[in-house]
C-alpha positions in Angstrom: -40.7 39.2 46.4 -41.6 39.9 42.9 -40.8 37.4 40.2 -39.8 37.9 37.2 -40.9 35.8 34.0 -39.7 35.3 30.4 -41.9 35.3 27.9 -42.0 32.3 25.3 -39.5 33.1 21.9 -39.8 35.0 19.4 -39.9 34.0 15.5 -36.3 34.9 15.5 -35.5 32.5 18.4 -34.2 35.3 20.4 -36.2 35.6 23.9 -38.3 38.3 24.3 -37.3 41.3 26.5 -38.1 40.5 30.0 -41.1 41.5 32.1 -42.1 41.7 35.9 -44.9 41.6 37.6 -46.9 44.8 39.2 -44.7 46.2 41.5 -46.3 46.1 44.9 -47.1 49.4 46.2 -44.1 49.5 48.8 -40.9 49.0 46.3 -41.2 52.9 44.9 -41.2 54.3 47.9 -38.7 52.1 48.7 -36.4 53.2 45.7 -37.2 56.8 46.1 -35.7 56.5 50.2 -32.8 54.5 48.9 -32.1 57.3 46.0 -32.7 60.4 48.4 -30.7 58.0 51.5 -28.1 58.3 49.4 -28.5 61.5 48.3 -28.1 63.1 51.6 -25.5 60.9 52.7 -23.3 61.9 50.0 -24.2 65.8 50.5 -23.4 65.7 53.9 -21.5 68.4 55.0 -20.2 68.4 51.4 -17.9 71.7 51.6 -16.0 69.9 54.9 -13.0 68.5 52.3 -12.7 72.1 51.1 -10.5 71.6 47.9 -10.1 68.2 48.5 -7.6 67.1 45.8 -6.0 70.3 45.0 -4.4 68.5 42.7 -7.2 68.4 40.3 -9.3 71.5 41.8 -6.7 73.9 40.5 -7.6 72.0 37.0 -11.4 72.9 37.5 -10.3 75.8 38.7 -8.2 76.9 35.5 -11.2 75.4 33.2 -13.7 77.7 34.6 -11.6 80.7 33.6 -10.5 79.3 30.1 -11.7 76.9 27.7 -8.2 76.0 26.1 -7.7 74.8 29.4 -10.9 73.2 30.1 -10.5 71.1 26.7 -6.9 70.0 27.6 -7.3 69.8 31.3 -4.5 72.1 32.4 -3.5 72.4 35.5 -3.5 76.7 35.3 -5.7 79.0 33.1 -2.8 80.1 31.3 -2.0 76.3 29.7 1.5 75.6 30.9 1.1 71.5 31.7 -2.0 69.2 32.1 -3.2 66.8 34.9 -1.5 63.5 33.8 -4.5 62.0 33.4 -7.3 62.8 30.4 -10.0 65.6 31.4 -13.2 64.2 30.8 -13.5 63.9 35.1 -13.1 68.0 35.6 -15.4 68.7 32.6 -18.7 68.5 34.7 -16.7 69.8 37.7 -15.6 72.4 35.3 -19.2 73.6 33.8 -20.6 73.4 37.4 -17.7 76.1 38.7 -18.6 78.1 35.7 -22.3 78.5 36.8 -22.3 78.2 40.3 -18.9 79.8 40.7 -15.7 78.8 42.6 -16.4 76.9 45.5 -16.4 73.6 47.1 -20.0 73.0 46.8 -19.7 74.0 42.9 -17.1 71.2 42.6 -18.0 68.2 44.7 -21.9 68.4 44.3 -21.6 66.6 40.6 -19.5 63.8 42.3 -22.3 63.3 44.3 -24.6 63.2 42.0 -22.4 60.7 40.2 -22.9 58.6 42.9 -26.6 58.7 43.1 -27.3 57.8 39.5 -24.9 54.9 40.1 -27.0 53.7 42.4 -29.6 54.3 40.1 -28.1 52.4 37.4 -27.7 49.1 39.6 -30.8 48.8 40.9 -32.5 48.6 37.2 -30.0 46.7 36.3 -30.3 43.9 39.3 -34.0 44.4 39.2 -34.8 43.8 35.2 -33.8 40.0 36.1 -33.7 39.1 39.7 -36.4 41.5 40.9 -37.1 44.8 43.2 -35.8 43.1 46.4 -33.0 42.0 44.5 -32.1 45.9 43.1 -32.5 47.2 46.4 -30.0 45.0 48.5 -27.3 45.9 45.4 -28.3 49.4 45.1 -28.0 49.7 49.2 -24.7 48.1 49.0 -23.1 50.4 46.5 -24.3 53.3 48.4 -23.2 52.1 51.8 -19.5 50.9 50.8 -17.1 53.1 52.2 -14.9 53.8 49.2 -17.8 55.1 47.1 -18.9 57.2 50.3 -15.2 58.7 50.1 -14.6 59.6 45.9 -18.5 60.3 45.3 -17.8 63.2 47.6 -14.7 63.7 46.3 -12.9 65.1 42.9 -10.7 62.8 41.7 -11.4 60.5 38.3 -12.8 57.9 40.2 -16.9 59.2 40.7 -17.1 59.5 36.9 -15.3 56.4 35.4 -17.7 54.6 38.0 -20.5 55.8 36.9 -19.7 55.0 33.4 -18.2 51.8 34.1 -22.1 50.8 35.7 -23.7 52.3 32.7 -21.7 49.9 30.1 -22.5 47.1 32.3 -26.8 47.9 32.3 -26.4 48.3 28.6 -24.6 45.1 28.0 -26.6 43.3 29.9 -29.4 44.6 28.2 -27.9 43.8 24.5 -28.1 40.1 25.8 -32.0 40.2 26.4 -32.7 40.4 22.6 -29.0 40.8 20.9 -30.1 44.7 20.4 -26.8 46.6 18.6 -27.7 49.5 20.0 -27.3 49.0 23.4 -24.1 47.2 22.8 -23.0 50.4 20.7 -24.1 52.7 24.1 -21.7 49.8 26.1 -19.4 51.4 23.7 -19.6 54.6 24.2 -19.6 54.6 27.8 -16.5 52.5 27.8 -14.8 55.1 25.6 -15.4 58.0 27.6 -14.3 56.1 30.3 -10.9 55.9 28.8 -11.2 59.6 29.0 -11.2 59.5 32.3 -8.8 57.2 33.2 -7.3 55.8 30.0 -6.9 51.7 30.3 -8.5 50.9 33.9 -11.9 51.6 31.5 -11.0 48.3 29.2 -9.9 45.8 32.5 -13.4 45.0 31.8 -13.3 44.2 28.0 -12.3 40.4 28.5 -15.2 39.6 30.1 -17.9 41.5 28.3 -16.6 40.4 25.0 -16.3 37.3 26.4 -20.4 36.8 28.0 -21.8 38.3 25.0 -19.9 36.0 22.7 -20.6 33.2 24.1 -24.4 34.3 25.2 -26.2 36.4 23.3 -29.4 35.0 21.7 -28.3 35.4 18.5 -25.9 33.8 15.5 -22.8 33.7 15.9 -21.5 36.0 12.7 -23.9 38.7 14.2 -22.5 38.3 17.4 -19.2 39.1 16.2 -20.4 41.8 13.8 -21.9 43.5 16.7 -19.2 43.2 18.7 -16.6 44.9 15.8 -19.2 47.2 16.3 -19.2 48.3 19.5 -15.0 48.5 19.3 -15.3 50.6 16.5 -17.8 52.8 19.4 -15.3 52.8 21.9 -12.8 53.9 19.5 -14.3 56.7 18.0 -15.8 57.9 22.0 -12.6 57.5 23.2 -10.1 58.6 20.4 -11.5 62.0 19.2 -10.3 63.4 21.9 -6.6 61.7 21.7 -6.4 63.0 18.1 -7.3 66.4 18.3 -4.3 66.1 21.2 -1.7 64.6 18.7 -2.7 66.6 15.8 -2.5 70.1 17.5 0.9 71.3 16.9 2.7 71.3 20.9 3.9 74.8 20.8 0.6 75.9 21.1 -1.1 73.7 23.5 0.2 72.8 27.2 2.6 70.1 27.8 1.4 66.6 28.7 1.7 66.0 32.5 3.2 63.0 33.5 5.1 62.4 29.9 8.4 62.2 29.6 8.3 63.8 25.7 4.9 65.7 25.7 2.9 63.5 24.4 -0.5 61.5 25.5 0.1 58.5 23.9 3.4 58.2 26.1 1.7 59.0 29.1 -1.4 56.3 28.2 1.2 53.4 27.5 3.5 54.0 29.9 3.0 55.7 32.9 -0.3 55.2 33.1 -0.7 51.8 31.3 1.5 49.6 31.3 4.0 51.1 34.1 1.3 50.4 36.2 1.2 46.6 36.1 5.0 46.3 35.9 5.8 49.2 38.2 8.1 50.3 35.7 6.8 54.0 35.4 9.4 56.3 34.4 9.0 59.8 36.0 7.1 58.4 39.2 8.0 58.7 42.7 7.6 55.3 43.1 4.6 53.1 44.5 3.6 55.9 46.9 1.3 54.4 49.7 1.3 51.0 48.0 2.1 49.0 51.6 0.2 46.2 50.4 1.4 42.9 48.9 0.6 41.4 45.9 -1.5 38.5 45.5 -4.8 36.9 45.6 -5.6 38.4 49.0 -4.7 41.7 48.9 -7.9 42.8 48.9 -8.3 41.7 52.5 -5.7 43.3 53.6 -5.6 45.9 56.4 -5.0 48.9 53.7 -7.4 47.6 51.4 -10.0 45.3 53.7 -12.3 48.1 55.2 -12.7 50.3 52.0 -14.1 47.5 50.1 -13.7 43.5 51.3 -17.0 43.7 53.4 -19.2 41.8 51.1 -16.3 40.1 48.6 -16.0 36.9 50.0 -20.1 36.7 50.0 -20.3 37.9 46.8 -17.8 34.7 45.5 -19.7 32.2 47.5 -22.9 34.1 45.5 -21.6 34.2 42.2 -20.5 30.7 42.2 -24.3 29.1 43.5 -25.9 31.6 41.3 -24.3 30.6 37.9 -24.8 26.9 38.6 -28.4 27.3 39.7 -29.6 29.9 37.8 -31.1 29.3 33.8 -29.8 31.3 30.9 -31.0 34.7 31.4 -30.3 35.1 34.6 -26.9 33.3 34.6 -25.6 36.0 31.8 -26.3 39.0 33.8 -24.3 37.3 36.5 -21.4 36.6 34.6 -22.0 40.5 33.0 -21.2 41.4 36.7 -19.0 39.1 38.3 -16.4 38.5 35.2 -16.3 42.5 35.2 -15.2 41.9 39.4 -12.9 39.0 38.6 -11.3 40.9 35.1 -10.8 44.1 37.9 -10.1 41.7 40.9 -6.7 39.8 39.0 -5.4 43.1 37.9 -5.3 44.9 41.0 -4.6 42.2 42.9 -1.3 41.4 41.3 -0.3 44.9 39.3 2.9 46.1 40.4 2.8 49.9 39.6 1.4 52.8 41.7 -1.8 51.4 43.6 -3.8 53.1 46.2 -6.5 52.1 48.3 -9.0 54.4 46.8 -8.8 52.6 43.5 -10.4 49.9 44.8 -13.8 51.7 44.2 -14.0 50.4 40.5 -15.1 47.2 41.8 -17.9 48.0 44.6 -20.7 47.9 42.0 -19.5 44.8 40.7 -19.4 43.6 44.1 -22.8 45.1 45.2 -24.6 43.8 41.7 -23.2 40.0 42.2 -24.2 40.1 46.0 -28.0 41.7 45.1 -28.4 38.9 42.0 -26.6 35.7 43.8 -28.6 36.8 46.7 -32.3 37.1 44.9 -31.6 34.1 42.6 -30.8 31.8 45.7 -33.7 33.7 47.8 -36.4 32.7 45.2 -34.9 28.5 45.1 -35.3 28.9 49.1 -37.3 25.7 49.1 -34.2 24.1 47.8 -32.3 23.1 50.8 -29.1 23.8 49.2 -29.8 26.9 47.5 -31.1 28.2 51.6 -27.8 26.6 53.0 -25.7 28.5 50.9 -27.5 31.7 51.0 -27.4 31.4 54.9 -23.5 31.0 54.6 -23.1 33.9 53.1 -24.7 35.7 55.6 -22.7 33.6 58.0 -19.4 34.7 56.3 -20.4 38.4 55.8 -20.5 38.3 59.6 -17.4 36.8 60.5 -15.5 38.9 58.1 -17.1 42.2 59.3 -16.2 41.1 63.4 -12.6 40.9 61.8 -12.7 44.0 60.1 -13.9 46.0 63.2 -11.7 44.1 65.5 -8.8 45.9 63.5 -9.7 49.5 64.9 -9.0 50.0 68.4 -11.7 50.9 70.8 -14.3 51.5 67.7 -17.7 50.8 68.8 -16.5 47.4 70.4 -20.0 46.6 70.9 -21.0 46.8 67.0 -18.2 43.5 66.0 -20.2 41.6 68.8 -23.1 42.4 67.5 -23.3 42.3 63.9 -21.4 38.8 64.3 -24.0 37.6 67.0 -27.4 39.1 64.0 -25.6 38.1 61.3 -25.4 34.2 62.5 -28.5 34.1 63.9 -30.1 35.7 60.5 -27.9 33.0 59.1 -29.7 30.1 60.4 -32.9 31.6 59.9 -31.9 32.1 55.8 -30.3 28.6 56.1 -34.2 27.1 56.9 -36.3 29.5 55.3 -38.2 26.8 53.5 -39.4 25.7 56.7 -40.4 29.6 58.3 -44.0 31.1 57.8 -43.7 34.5 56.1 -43.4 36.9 59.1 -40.4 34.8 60.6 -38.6 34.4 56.9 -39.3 38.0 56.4 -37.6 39.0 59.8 -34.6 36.8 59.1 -34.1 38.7 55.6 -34.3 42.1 57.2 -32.1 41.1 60.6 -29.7 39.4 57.7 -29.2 42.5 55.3 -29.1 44.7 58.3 -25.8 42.4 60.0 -24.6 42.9 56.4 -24.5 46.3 55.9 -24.0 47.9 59.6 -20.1 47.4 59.5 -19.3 49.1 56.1 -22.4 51.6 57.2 -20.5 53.1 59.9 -17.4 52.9 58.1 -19.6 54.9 55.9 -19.9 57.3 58.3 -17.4 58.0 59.7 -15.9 58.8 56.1 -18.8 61.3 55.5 -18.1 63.0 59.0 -14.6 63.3 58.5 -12.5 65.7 56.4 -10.3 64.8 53.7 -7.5 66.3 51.6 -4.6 65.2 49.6 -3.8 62.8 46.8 -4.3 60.0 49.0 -7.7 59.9 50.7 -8.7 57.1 52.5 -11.8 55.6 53.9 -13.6 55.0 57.4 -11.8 54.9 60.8 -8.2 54.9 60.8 -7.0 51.1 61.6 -3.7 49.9 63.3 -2.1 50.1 60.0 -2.3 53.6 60.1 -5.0 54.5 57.4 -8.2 55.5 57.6 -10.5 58.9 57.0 -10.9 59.4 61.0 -7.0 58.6 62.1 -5.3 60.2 58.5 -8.0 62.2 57.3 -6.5 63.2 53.8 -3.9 60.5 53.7 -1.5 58.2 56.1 -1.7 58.6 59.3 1.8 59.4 60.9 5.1 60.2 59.4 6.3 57.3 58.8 3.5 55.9 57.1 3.3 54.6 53.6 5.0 56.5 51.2 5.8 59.1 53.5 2.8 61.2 54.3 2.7 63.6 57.5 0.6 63.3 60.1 -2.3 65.7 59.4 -2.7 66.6 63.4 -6.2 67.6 64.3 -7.7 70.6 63.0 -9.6 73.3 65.2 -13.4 72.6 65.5 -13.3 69.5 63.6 -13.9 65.8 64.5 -10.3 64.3 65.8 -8.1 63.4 63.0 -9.5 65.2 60.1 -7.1 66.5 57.6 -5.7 69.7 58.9 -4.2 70.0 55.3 -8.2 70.3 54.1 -8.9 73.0 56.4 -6.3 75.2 55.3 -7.6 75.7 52.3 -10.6 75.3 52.8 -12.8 78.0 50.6 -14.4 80.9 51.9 -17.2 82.5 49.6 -15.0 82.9 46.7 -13.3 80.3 47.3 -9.8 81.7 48.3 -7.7 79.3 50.8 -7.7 80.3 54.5 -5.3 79.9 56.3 -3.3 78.5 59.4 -0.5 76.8 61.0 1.4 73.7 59.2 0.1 70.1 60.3 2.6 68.1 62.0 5.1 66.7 59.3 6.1 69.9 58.2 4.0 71.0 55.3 4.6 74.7 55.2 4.8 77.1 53.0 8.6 76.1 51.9 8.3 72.1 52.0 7.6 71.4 48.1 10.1 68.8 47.0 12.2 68.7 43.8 11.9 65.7 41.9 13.1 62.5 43.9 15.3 64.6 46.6 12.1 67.0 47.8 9.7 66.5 50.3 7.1 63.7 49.0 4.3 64.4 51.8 4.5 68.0 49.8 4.0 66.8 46.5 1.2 64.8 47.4 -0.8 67.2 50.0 -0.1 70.7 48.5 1.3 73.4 51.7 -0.4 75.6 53.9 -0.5 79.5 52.4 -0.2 82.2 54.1 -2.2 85.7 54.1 1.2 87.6 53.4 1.7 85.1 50.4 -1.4 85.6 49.4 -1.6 89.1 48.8 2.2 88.8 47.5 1.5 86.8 44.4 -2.2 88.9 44.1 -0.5 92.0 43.5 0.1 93.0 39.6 -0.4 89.4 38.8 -2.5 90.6 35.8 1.0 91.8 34.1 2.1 88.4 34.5 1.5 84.7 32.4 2.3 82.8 35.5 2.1 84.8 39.0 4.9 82.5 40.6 6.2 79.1 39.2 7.2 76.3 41.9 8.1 72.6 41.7 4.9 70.3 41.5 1.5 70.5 40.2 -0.1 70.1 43.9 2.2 72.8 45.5 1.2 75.1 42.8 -2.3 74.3 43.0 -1.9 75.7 46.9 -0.6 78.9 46.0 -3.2 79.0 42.9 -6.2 78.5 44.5 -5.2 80.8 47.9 -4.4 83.7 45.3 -6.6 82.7 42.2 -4.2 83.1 39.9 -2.0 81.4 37.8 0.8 79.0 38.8 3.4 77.2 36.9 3.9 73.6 38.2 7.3 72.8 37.3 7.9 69.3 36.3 4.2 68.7 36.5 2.9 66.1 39.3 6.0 64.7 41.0 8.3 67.3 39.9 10.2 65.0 37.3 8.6 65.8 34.2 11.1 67.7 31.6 9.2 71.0 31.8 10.1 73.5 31.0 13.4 73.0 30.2 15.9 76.0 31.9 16.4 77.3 28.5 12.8 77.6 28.2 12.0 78.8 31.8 15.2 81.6 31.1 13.2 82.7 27.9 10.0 83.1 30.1 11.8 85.0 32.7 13.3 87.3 30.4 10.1 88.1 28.9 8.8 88.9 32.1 6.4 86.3 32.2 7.0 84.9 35.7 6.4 86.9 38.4 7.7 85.1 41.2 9.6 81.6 41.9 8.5 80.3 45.2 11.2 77.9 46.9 11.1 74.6 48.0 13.1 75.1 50.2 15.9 72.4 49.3 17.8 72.0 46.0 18.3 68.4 46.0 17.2 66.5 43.5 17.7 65.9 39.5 16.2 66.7 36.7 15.1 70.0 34.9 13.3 71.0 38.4 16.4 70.7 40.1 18.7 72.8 37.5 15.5 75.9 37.4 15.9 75.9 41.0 19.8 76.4 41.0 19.5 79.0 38.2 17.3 80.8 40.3 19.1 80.8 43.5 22.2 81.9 41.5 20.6 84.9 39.8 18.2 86.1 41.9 18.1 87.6 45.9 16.0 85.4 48.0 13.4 87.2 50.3 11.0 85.1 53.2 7.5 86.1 53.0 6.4 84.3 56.5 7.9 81.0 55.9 8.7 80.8 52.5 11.5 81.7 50.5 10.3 83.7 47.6 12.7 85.0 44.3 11.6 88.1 42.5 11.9 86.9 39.1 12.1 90.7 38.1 14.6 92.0 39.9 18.1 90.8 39.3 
């Protein structure tokens, strides 16, 4: 493996940038297969997901038909509410619809490109101290763990603040070769657009960055912390512009804040999604949807969380810990760069109390990947050191214990691979364990038989999530496990009806592999990009299931309904005389009957239904203007709120009429 050397001080005491030796002629090939590997992972059968989150497709949708909506990230094209989160995620979603046109390729195929550059991005940043070897194992990792498989082919927030997030790591670690400002002012920046992608979960990392480069960086301490005031002042102005221009414009004219409570984003960033989420105390929610597991120091093992993300954690602890007590100065700060990032991450996730889903765990498989692809090269070239082999050979030991576990919780999958990989994976162990002592070919076969034990479990958890459908808000990763999650056994969501939070059974969809989200096949786009169509999955998301506020149908809000032809072409005809074709409680629901007709949909209440918009006096001015086509039912008036009271007003004014399943209100006929 190649080495890599620091070269003696500068005059200003700083240490020089670091160099390597010349490659040897295998690694770029070697980096090319693992970029173009993961390439065509994540582009297989890209399109299968159809809309995937329709939640956030109607907002790319809407963007590629108007800017004012692109800007603010509104759910529609004619700027009645936004997404509740900010839009920086749909922009290149947005400009890719716009050239490419409306389609599920269009969409996803920056997502997956995302994830490519991340993998990128790690593997220079693993390499610039701990070598090629080193790169690849972290850059193999990211690729292969099945959470980033899942959202870098998928259109939620989570492929771009990723991305990002590994980009302010790289610079940062490079601002502590030679105390360079400008990398830490890049950090900056890509830390502040993160927050315009997902507001605070960008900063969880702040602690320890602040913290490393404090404490580390070759430099005096007053230019440490000048550089540092710097960088906040970065993330400020990347991450603020945006947030003023919001505040400033005057809310008549602009679309209402999804997920606030008073139309405004500073609301929505404190409280719903800041600090609601640690406390659970999220006014407007539906609660911790699908958050079944406990809080604590091990949640990250648990059956919900284990197989997106656990299979390299506890190796990666056992790595970080040898590496920064072995390891000299250099290498020891671009290990803590990485591993207080996973710990600052780790603690908040493991003990927040808000809304918390499985798929969020993806913010820390770089971190994981980078420590395991450092700890692992730094120990690798001490291998003479009995210790430094011992423990490197435990990790490989532990790796393979915890994948036989995680296999062994989904019955009847591939009962062969758990034996297996445990049976490699110790073996390898042993080998790694008394490396010292093996000539080159026998050392070189117990690396190669180690990493492979490694990374076969989350591999075909891997793909099984590429060769499986998904839909919904609530996408999960690999095989479905006795818990009831998985891609394979819940496609979009929860598998069964009385999973967590309430999600239906998706049922198996015609023509696809067994258990793939029926929900993502019923709209999934044709051409154009219009929604098929078909029958409801089991757990009764029809046409008329969208729930009102806290009394409706959860599974609804959270997976959109199927759409019929007949509905279709109802809300198609004359909808260019119209602001809103049809309004109908929750942003997902609308987003259905929005993408199925192409045209605009209010969302009442935005997201869960609860937000204060519009208010009945407002939706009565809209309807007497003759502004709203259509209001489509959901087919039960319970609930509270301003969703529930539009809903009453409606039934009370207007002559209902079924259009296949669903109860429909002629907003223009009396």
């Amino acid at each position: 493996m190649t080495t890599l050397t620091l070269p003696p001080r500068s005059d200003t005491g700083a240490p020089s940038r670091p160099t390597t030796d010349r490659d040897p002629r295998w690694v770029r090939p070697a980096v090319l297969g693992l970029l173009l590997g993961t390439l065509a992972l994540y582009l297989w059968d890209l399109s299968a997901s159809g809309w995937a989150n329709s939640f956030y497709s109607a907002a790319v949708q809407a963007g590629s038909e108007s800017w004012k909506a692109f800007f603010f990230g509104s759910s529609d094209s004619s700027n009645f509410i936004t997404v509740d989160k900010p839009p920086a995620s749909l922009w290149p979603m947005g400009l890719s619809v716009r050239v490419f046109g409306l389609n599920s390729w269009a969409m996803l195929i920056p997502e997956a490109l995302m994830g490519v550059a991340a993998v990128g991005v790690l593997y220079k940043a693993v390499r610039r101290r701990f070598g090629p070897g080193a790169g690849l194992i972290a850059g193999a990792a990211l690729a292969l763990t099945p959470v980033a498989a899942l959202m870098f082919r998928y259109n939620n927030p989570e492929a771009l603040l990723t991305l990002l997030m590994v980009c302010s790591l790289y610079c940062v670690q490079r601002a502590l070769e030679q105390a360079r400002t400008k990398w830490l002012l890049l950090a900056g920046a890509c830390i502040g657009f993160g927050f315009l992608t997902k507001t605070f979960q960008a900063f969880l990392i702040l602690p320890a960055l602040t913290l490393v480069y404090g404490l580390c960086a070759p430099t005096t301490v007053r230019r440490r912390l000048w550089q540092l005031a710097a960088a906040l002042g970065t993330i400020i102005v990347s991450g603020g512009w945006w947030v003023a221009i919001v505040e400033l414009w005057p809310a008549s004219s602009r679309p209402y804040i999804g997920g606030s409570q008073d139309n405004s984003f500073l609301s929505l960033t404190f409280g719903y999604n800041g600090f609601g989420r640690l406390t659970g105390n999220e006014t407007g929610s539906l609660g911790a949807t699908g958050n079944s597991s406990p809080t604590g120091i091990f949640r990250m093992f648990t059956t919900e969380m284990g197989g997106e993300i656990s299979w390299l954690l506890p190796a990666a602890v056992v790595l970080l810990a040898a590496g920064v007590w072995l390891t000299r100065k250099g290498e020891r700060s671009a290990l803590l760069v990485w591993g207080g990032s996973l710990f600052c991450t780790l603690a908040v996730f493991d003990f927040m109390s808000g809304i918390f889903h499985a798929y969020y765990t993806i913010a820390i498989a770089p971190y994981i990947a980078a420590v395991v692809g450092m700890g692992a090269g730094a120990l690798w070239q001490r291998r003479g050191s009995i210790a430094a082999s011992s423990v490197l050979g435990g990790a490989v030991a532990v790796t393979a214990i915890w994948s036989y576990v995680l296999l062994g919780r989904v019955s009847g999958y591939y009962p062969w691979l758990r034996w297996a990989v445990l049976v490699a994976g110790l073996v390898a162990a042993a080998g790694i364990a008394g490396a010292g002592r093996l000539d080159r070919r026998l050392r070189l076969a117990a690396v190669a038989l180690a990493v492979t034990a490694s990374l076969a479990g989350p591999f075909a958890y891997t793909l099984s999530t590429v060769t499986t459908a998904h839909g919904g808000a609530l996408p999960t990763a690999g095989p479905s496990t006795r818990g009831g999650m998985g891609g394979m056994g819940g496609g979009g969501g929860r598998g069964g009806a009385g999973g967590p939070g309430g999600a239906p059974s998706q049922g198996n969809a015609p023509g696809r592999t067994q258990g793939q989200s029926q929900q993502s096949q019923q709209t999934r786009p044709q051409g154009g990009g219009t929604a098929t169509t078909g029958q409801p999955p089991s757990g009764g998301m029809s046409d008329n299931s969208a729930g009102v506020g806290r009394g409706g149908n959860t599974a609804a809000l959270l997976n959109g309904v199927t759409v019929s032809s007949a509905m279709t072409k109802l809300l198609q005809a004359d909808a260019g005389n119209y602001t809103w074709a049809a309004a109908t409680v929750g942003s997902t629901t609308a987003a259905s009957y929005q993408l199925a007709a192409d045209e605009p949909v209010m969302a009442i209440g935005g997201f869960n239904g609860t937000d204060p918009a519009p208010t009945l006096a407002q939706f009565e001015k809209y309807v007497t203007e003759g502004r709203i086509h259509y209001f489509i039912s959901s087919g039960s008036k319970s609930g509270s709120g301003t969703a529930a009271q539009i809903t009453t007003w409606v039934a009370a004014h207007y002559t209902e009429k079924t259009v296949g399943s669903t109860t429909v209100y002629d907003l223009t006929v009396s």
